[in-house]
MARVEXFI-476479 format. One line per field, with one value per residue (C-alpha): residue number from 1; residue in three letters; z, x, y. Coordinates in Angstrom, 2 decimals. Layout:
<recs>
seq = [NUM,...]
type = [ALA,...]
z = [Z,...]
x = [X,...]
y = [Y,...]
</recs>
This chain:
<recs>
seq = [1,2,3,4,5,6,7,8,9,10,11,12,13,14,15,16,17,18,19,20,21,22,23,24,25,26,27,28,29,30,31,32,33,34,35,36,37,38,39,40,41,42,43,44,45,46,47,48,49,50,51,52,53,54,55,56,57,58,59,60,61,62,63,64,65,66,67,68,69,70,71,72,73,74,75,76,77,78,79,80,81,82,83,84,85,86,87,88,89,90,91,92,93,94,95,96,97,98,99,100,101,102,103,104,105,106,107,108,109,110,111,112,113,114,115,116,117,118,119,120,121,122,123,124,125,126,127,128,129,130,131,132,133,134,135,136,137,138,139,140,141,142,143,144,145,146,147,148,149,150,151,152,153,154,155,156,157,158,159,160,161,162,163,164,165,166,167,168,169,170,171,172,173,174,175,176,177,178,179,180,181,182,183,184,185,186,187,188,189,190,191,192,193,194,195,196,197,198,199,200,201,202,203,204,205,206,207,208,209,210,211,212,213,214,215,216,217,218,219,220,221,222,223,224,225,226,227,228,229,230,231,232,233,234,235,236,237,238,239,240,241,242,243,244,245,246,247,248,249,250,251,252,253,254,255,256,257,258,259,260,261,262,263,264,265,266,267,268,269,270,271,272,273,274,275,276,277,278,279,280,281,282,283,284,285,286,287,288,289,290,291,292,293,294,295,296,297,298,299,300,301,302,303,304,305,306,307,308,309,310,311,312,313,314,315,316,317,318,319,320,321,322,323,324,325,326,327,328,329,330,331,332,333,334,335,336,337,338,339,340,341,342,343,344,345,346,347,348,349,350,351,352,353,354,355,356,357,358,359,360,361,362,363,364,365,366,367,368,369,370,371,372,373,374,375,376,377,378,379,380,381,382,383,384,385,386,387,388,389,390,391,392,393,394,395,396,397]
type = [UNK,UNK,UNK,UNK,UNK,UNK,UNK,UNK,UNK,UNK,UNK,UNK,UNK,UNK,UNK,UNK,UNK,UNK,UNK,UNK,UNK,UNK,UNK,UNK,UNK,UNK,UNK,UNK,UNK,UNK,UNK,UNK,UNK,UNK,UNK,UNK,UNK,UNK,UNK,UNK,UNK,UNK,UNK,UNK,UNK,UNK,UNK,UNK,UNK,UNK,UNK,UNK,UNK,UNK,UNK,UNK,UNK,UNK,UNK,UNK,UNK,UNK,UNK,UNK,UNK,UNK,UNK,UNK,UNK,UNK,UNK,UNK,UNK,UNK,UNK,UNK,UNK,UNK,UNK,UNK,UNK,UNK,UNK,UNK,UNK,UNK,UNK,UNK,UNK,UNK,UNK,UNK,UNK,UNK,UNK,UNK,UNK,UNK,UNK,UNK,UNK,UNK,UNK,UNK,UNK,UNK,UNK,UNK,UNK,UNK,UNK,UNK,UNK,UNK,UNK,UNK,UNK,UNK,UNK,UNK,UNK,UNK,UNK,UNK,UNK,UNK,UNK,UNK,UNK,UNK,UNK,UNK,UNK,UNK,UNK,UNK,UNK,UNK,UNK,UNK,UNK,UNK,UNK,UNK,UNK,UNK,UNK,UNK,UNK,UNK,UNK,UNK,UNK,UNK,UNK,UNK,UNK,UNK,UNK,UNK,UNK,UNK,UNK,UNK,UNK,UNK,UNK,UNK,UNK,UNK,UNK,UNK,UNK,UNK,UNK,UNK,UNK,UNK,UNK,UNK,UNK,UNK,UNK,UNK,UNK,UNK,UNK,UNK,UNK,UNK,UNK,UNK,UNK,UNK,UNK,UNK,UNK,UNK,UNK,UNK,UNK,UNK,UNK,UNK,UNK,UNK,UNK,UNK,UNK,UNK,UNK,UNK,UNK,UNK,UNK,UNK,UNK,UNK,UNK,UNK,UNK,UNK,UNK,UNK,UNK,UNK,UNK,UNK,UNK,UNK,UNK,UNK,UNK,UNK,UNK,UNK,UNK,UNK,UNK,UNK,UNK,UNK,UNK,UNK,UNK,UNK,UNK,UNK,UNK,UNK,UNK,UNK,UNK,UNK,UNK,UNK,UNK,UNK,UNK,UNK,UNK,UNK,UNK,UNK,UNK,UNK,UNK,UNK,UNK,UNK,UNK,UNK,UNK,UNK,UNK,UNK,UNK,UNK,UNK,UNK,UNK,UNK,UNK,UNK,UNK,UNK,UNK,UNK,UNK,UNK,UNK,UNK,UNK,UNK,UNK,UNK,UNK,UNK,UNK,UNK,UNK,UNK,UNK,UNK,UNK,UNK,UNK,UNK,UNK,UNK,UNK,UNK,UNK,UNK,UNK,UNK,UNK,UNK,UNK,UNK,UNK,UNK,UNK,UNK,UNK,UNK,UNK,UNK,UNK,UNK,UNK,UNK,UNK,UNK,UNK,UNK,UNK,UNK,UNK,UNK,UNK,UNK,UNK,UNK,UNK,UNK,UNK,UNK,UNK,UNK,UNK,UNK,UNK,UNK,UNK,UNK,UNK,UNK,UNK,UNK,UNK,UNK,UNK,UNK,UNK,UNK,UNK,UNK,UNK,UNK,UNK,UNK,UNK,UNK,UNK,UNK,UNK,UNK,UNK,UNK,UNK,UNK,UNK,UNK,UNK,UNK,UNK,UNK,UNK,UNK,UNK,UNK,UNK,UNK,UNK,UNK,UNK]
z = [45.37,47.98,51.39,52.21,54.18,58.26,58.43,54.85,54.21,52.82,48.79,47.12,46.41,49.72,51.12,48.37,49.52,53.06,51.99,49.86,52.15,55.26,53.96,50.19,51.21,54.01,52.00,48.93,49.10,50.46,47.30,44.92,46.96,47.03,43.91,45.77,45.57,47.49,49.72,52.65,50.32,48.50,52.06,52.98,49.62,50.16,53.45,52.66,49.67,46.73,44.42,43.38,43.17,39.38,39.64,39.17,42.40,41.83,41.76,44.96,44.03,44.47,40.45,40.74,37.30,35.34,36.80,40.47,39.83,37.86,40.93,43.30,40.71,41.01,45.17,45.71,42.99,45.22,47.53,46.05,41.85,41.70,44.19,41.38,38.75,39.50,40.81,37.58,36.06,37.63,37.02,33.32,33.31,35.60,33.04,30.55,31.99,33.41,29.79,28.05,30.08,29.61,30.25,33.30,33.89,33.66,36.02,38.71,38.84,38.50,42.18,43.10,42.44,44.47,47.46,47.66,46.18,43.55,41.94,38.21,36.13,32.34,29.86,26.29,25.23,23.96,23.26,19.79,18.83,20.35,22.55,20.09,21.74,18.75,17.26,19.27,18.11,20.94,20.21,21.76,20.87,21.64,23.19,21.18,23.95,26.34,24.36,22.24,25.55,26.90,25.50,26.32,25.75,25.77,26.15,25.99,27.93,27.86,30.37,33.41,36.07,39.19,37.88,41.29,43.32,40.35,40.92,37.75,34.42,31.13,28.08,24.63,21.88,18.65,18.14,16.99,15.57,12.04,12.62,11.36,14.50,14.58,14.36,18.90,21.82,25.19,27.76,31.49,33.22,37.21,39.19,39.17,35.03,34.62,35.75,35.23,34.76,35.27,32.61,33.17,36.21,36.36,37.37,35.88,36.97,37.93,38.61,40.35,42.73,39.31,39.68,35.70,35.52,32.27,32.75,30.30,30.80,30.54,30.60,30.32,30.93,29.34,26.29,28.34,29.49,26.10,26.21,22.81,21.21,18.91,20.95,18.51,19.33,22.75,22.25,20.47,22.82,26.76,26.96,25.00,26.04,29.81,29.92,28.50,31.24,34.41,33.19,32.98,36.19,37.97,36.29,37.43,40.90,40.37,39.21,41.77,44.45,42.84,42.68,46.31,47.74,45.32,46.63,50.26,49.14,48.14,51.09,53.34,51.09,52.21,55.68,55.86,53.58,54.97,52.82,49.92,46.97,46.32,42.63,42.30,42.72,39.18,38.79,40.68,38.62,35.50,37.26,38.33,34.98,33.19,36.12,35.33,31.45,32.43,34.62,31.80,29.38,31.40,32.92,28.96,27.98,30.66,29.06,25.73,27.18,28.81,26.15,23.71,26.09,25.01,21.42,19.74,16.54,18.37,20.07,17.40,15.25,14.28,15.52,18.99,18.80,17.75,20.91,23.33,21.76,21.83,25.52,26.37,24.81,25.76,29.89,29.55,28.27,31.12,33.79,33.10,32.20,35.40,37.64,36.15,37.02,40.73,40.74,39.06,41.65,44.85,43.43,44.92,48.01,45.65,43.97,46.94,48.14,51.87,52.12,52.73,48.56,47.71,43.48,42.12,43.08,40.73,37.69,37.61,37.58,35.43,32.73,32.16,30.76,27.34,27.43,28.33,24.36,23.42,22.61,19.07,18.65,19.40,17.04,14.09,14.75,14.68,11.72,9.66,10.46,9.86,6.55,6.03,8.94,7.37,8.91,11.01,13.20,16.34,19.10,17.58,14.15]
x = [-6.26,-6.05,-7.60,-10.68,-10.64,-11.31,-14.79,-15.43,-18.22,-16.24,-16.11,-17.59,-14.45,-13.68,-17.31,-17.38,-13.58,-15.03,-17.67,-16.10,-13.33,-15.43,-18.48,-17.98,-14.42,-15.38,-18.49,-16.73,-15.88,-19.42,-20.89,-18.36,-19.42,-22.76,-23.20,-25.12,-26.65,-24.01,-26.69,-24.70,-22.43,-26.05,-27.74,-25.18,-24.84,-28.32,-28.09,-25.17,-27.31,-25.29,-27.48,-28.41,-25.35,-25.94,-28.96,-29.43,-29.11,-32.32,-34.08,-32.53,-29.41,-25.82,-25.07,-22.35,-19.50,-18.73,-15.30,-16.73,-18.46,-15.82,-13.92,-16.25,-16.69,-12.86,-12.79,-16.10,-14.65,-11.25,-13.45,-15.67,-15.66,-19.41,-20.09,-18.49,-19.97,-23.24,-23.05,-21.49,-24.48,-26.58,-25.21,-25.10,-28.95,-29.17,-27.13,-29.14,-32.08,-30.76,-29.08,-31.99,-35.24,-37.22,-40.62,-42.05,-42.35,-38.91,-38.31,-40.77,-38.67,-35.46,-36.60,-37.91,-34.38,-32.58,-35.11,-35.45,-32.06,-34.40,-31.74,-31.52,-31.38,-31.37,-32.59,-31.02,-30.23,-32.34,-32.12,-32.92,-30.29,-27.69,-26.41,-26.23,-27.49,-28.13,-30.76,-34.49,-36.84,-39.41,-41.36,-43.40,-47.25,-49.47,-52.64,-55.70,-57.93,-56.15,-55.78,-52.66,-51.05,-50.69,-48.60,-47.27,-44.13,-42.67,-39.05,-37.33,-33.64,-31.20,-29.65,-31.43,-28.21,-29.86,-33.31,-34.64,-33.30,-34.18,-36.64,-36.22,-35.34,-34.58,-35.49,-34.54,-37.17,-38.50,-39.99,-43.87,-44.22,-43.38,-39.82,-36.60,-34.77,-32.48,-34.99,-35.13,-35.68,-35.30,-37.94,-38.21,-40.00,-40.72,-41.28,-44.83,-44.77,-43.37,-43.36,-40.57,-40.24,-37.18,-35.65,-32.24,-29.65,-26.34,-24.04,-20.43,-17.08,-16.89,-18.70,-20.88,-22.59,-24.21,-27.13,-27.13,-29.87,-32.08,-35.89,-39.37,-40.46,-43.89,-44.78,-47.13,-47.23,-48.30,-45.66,-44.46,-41.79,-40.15,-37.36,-37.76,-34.50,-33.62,-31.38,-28.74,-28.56,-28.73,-26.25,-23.58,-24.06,-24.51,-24.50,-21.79,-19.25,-20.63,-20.58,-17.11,-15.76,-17.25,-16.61,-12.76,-12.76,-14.73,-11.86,-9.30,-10.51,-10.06,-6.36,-5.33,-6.49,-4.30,-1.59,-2.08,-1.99,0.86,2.89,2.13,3.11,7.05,7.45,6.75,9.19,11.54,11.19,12.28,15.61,16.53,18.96,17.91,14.91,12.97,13.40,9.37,9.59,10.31,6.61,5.22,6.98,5.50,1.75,2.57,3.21,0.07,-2.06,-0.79,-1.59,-5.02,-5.19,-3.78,-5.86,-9.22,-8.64,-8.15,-11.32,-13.08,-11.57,-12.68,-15.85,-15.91,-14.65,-17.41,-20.27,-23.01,-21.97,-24.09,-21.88,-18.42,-20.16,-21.81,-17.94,-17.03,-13.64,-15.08,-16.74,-13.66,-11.42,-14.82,-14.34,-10.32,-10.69,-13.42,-10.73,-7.71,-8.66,-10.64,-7.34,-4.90,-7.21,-6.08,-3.00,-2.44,-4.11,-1.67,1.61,0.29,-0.29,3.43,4.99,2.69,3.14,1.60,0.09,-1.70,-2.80,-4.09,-6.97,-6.56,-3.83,-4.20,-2.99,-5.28,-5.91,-8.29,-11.67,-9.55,-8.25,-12.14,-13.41,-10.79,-11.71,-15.75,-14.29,-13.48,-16.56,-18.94,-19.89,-17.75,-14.21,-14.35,-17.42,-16.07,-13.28,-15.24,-16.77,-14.09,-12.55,-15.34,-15.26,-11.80,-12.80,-14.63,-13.28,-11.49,-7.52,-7.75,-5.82,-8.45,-8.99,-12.55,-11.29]
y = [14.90,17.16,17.47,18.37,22.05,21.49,21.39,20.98,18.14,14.82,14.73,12.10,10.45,10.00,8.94,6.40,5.27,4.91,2.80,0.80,0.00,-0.06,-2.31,-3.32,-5.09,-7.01,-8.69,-9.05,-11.90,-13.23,-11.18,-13.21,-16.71,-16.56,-14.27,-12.39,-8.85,-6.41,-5.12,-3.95,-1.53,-0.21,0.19,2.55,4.40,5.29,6.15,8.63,9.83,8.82,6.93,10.70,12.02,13.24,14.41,18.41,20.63,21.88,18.89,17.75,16.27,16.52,17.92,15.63,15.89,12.75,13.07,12.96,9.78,7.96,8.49,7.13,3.96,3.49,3.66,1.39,-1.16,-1.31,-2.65,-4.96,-4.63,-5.65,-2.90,-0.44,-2.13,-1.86,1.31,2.75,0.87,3.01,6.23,5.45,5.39,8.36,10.52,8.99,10.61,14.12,14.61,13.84,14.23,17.14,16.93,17.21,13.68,12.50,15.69,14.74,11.33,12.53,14.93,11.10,9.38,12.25,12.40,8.39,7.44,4.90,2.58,2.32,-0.69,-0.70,-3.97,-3.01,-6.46,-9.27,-12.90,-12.42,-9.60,-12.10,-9.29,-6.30,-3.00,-1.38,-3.53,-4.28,-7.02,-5.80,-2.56,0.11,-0.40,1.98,0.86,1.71,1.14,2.84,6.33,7.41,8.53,4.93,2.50,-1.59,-3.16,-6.57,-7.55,-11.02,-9.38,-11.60,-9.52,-7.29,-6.50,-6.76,-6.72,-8.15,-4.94,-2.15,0.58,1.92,-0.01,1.86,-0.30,0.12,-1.13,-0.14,2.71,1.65,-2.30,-1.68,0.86,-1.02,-3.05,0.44,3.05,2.89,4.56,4.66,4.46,4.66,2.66,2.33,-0.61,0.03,-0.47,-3.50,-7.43,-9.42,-13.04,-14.37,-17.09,-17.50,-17.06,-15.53,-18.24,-16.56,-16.74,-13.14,-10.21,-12.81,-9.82,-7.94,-10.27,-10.45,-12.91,-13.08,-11.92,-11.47,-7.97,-6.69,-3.19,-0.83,3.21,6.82,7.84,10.72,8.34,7.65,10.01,11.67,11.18,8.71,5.92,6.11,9.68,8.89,6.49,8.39,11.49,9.71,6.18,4.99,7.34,7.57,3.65,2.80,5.99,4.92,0.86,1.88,3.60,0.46,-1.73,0.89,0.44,-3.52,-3.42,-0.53,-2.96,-5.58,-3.57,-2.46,-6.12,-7.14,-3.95,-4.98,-8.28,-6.97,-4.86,-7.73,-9.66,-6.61,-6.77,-10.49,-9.78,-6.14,-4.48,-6.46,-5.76,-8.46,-9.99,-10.19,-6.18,-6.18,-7.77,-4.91,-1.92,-3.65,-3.89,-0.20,1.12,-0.39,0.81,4.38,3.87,2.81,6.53,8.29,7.30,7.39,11.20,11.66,10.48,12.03,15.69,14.61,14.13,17.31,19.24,17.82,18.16,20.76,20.01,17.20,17.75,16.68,14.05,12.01,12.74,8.95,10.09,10.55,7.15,5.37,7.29,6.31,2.78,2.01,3.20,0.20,-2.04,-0.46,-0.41,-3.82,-5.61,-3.42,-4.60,-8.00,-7.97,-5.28,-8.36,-11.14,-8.75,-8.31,-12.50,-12.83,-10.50,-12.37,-15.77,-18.70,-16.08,-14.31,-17.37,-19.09,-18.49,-18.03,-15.17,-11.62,-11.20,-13.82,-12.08,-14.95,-13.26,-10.01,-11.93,-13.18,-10.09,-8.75,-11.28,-9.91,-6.66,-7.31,-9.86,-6.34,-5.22,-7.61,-6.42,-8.10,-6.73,-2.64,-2.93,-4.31,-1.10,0.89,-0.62,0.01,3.62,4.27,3.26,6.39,8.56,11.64,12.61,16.02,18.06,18.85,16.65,15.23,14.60]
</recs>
């Protein structure tokens, strides 16, 4: 990218670079440890305003592009991947909401989120639906006593990332107690809503800083804050495609930091041998390459996205799901494999654990992305809709 003008106000590319290289890095590895909450990296992200990055100018905030944000995902996960993670997390929820929140509530909060940088959460899995999204054994009852225009809600998530630090919480459930488990929507709910129990803790071998811990959720608010289309609607036209773009550019962000420790790795290989090229640099070109596939593809999905945007018809094509869906699984297996090229080409330094191209706390992370809607899981999807899919020439077909 190129420079900023003299005098021009940083990008958000490069404020997100500064924090996640100036405050996410050095605590990473105390995050990872202690799988702990990365609250140094989300103090300053709110004290540099970019929580509300996404949110409309003129409701306060910066009307930051999908492309903006995948690129701050990428340079906070280079520092510290459950920094990106859970920041991409929360922009997922926050495009939820400024694509598909019209009434005046869900506009008075989004002008909340921009002018107190409120941190989004979402709970769209549950114990009983073993993990698929698309199905909700919890509902949205309206309380007769209350009035139509109050309703409560109770969800068994198997899953709440960072629940504990969460000012907001999206929540998927059933649309009234007697809709099919797919017949869903999405609601919003704000700290003053819900409780939360909590019933299980995230002990995992990576992404230990999400905070993923299980919780019981109680709730209870006025229906203005069911967003009013259908979830699988939703689904098809935001979240899906929003979530498996900034995902790849958080895992991105985790395999160009390998790749950047394994290259510093060679050259002070070089320096000891002058004249000569190191035989791991071999390793490297082979990390290099996949780490420009993962690029390639991701800037491509991001122009899909673009290109579809404003057209509910090209978004909800089953051809766009599948290209949405063989990029989840395409980047989530790169990350990996992009990780175990930079160990390869470091060796035993980048296996240890005390060296400046220590990769373990990587590869770790690196392994929860084909385990995040389970790969499997995607391409059972797709192959059942290539079934029925029909051949075309345009770019959604």
């Amino acid at each position: 990218m190129n420079a900023a003008p003299a005098g021009a106000a940083p990008s958000l590319s490069a404020r997100a670079r500064a924090i996640g290289a100036d405050i996410a890095a050095p605590h990473a590895d105390a995050v990872d440890r202690e799988s702990r909450f990365p609250a140094e990296a989300f103090d300053a992200l709110r004290r540099d305003r970019l929580l509300g990055v996404m949110v409309p100018a003129e409701l306060g905030g910066g009307g930051a592009s999908l492309f903006e944000v995948a690129a701050a995902c990428h340079a906070l996960a280079r520092g510290c991947a459950a920094t990106g993670m859970i920041y991409a997390m929360h922009q997922i929820q926050v495009a939820c909401l400024v694509n598909h929140g019209s009434n005046g509530w869900h506009r008075e909060l989004m002008a909340r989120m921009a002018a107190e940088q409120l941190l989004l959460g979402s709970a769209t899995t549950e114990a009983e639906t073993g993990g698929d999204i698309r199905n909700s054994v919890c509902a949205v009852e309206v309380d007769q006593e209350a009035g139509e225009g109050r309703f409560t809600l109770v969800k068994n998530a198997s899953v709440i990332s960072y629940g504990d630090q969460s000012d907001v919480i999206l929540v998927t459930a059933r649309r009234h107690p007697d809709a099919p488990s797919s017949d869903q929507v999405l609601v919003v709910l704000t700290r003053d809503d819900y409780r939360l129990e909590k019933t299980t803790l995230w002990d995992a071998m990576g992404m230990r800083g999400t905070c993923s811990d299980g919780y019981r959720l109680e709730a209870a608010g006025v229906t203005d804050q069911i967003l009013p289309l259908p979830y699988a609607d939703l689904s098809a036209q935001t979240m899906l495609p929003v979530t498996h773009i900034l995902w790849s550019s958080t895992w991105l962000g985790i395999a160009a930091d390998a790749v950047s420790r394994a290259r510093a790795f060679v050259r002070s290989e070089a320096r000891r041998k002058p004249g000569t090229t190191p035989a791991c640099a071999v390793r490297l070109a082979e990390a290099t390459a996949k780490l420009q596939q993962m690029k390639t593809v991701i800037l491509t999905a991001i122009r899909q996205y673009e290109l579809a945007c404003g057209s509910p018809e090209l978004l909800t094509t089953l051809s766009f799901a599948t290209a949405m869906g063989t990029l989840k699984v395409t980047t989530s297996e790169l990350v990996r494999e992009v990780v175990e090229a930079a160990i390869r080409t470091c060796g035993l330094a980048g296996y240890r654990n005390d060296t400046p191209y220590s990769l373990g706390r990587h590869l770790r992370d690196a392994h929860s992305a084909a385990l995040m809607i389970g790969n499997d899981r995607i391409m059972s999807h797709i192959a059942t809709q290539l079934l029925v899919q029909r051949d075309g020439s345009g770019p959604f077909e």
